[in-house]
KETORKOL-429612 format. One record per residue (C-alpha): residue in three letters; x, y, z. Coordinates in steps of 0.25 Angstrom, whole numbers, plus 5000, padded with zeros to 4 digits. Layout:
REM residues N
AlaXYZ ...
//
This chain:
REM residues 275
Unk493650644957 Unk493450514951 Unk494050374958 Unk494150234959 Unk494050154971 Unk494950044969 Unk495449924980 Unk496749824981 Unk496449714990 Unk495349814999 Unk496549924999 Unk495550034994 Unk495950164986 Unk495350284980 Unk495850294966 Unk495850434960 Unk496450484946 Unk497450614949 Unk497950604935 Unk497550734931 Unk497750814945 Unk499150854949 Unk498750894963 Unk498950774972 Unk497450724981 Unk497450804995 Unk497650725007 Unk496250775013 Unk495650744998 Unk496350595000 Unk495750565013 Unk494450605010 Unk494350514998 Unk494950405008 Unk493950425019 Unk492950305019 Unk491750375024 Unk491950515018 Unk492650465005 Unk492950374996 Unk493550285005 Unk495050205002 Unk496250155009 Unk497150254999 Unk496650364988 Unk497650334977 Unk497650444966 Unk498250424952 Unk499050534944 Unk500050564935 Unk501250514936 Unk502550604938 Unk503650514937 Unk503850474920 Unk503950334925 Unk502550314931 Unk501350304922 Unk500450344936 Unk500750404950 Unk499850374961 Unk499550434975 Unk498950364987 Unk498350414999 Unk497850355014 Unk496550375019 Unk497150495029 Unk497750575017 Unk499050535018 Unk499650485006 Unk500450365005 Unk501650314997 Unk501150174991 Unk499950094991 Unk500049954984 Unk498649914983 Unk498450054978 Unk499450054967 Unk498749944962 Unk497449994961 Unk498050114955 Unk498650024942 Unk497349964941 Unk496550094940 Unk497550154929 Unk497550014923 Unk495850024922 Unk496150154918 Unk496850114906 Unk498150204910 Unk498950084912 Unk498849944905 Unk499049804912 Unk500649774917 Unk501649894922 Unk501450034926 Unk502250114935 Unk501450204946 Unk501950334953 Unk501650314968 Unk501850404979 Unk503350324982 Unk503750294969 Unk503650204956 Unk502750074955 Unk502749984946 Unk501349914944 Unk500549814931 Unk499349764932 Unk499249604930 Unk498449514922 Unk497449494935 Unk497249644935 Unk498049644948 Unk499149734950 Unk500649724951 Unk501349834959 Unk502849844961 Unk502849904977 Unk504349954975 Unk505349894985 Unk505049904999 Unk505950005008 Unk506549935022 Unk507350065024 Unk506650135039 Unk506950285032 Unk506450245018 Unk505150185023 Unk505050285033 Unk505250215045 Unk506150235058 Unk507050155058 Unk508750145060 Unk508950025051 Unk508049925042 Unk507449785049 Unk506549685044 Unk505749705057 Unk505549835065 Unk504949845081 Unk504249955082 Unk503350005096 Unk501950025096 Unk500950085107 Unk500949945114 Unk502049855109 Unk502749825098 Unk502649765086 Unk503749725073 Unk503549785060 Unk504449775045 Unk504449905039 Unk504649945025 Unk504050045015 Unk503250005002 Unk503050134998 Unk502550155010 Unk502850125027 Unk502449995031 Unk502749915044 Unk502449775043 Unk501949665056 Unk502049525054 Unk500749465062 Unk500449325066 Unk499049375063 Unk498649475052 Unk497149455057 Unk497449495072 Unk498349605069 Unk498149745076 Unk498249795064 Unk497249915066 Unk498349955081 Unk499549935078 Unk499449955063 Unk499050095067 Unk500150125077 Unk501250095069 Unk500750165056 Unk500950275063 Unk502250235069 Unk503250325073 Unk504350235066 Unk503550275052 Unk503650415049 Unk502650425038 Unk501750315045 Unk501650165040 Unk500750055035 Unk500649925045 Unk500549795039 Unk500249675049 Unk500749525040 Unk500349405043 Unk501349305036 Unk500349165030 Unk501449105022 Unk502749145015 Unk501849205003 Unk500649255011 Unk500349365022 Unk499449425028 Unk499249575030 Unk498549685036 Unk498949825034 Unk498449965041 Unk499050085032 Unk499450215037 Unk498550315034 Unk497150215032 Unk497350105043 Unk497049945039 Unk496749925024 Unk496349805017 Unk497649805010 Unk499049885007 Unk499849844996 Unk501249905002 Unk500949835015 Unk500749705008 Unk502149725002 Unk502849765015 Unk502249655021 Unk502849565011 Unk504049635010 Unk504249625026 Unk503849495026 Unk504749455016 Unk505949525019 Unk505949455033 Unk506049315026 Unk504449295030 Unk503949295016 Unk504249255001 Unk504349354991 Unk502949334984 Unk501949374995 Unk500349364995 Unk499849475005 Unk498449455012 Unk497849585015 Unk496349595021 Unk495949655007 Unk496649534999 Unk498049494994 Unk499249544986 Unk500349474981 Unk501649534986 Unk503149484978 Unk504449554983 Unk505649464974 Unk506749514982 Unk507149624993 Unk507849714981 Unk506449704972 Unk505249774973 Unk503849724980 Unk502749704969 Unk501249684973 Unk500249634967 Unk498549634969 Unk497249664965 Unk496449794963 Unk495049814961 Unk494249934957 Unk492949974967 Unk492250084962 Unk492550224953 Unk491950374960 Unk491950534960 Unk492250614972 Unk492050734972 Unk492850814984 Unk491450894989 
//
């Protein structure tokens, strides 16, 4: 099985052409390709297949480094616009992907980076799932030792959001731990720690469900914003410093979408072979 190792901002994926398989990549199969010692080694393995919605000119999957799969991936669409786009399946401005929670609308700038459309993000507690009676800007929820105040919202995926006075400091590794397995997130969650600079810069840090601190998460970086913004902390054009590097984040209005833009980079091409 061919693939492409391929980066966004240190977020690192396993890329692997499924065009021609109709059977999806086995959970067991996914973790072993993930696994850094024994494997390939990524932060998600991102397969690209046919599309089955008319509307869609690709469908993409993504799974965690435990096997799980996940709904959205950010930093991974992007890679996966530009490996079609060097494959010469897509030509520079829009295309719309497949992903595992819906349409996304992408194009690929005149600096090579990417543009994607993240879809409009989701406050409702059942929609993102989270357990909850009613929507807030700010949620408290117990821990093992304390507390701590999180927003919560869904960008294709489960995301609880700390504003820190220092990103550098955080316990990122504890508590980010405990609550992506928090009892109030059913399906788990990603944990971003902010740190607001100015009213157009943060800093963040993220540890993802199913892999643990990554360099950078492109949904979290739009929850972020998005929290950030919908509390009256931040405009509406954000730059996200992640420790892998940064993505612009832009969010008009509360009725539109979150688009995000940022770089790719190709690492190195591979066969696996399963034995």
């Amino acid at each position: 099985m061919r693939f492409s190792k391929m980066h966004g901002i240190g977020n690192d994926f396993v890329i692997v052409d499924r065009r021609a398989h109709d059977e999806p990549i086995a959970s067991e199969r996914a973790r072993r390709l993930a696994d850094r010692h024994f494997g390939i080694g990524c932060d998600q393995l991102l397969s690209i297949e046919s599309s089955v919605d008319p509307n869609c000119a690709f469908r993409y999957g993504i799974w965690n480094t435990d096997g799980s799969a996940a709904g959205q991936c950010g930093n991974g669409v992007r890679c996966v616009v530009a490996w079609l786009f060097r494959a010469g399946l897509i030509g520079r401005g829009g295309v719309r992907l497949q992903s595992p929670s819906g349409a996304v609308q992408c194009e690929v700038l005149d600096d090579h980076s990417v543009r994607v459309d993240m879809g409009a993000p989701i406050f409702e507690p059942a929609l993102i799932p989270f357990k909850a009676v009613a929507v807030s800007d700010c949620y408290r929820l117990p821990l093992a030792h304390g507390q701590v105040d999180a927003g919560v919202v869904s960008m294709g995926n489960p995301h609880a959001v700390l504003r820190v006075e220092d990103v550098a400091s955080a316990d990122v590794s504890g508590i980010g731990a405990q609550l992506q397995a928090h009892a109030y997130f059913p399906q788990r969650c990603n944990v971003g720690f902010m740190q607001v600079l100015a009213r157009d810069h943060i800093q963040l840090r993220v540890f993802e469900r199913g892999v643990g601190e990554t360099l950078a998460c492109g949904t979290g970086a739009c929850a972020a914003a998005v929290i950030g913004m919908r509390r009256g902390d931040l405009d509406s054009r954000v730059r996200v410093s992640l420790p892998g590097g940064q993505l612009l984040i832009e969010w008009p209005d509360q009725n539109a979408a979150v688009w995000m833009t940022g770089p790719t980079q190709f690492v190195f091409e591979g066969e696996w072979h399963d034995d």
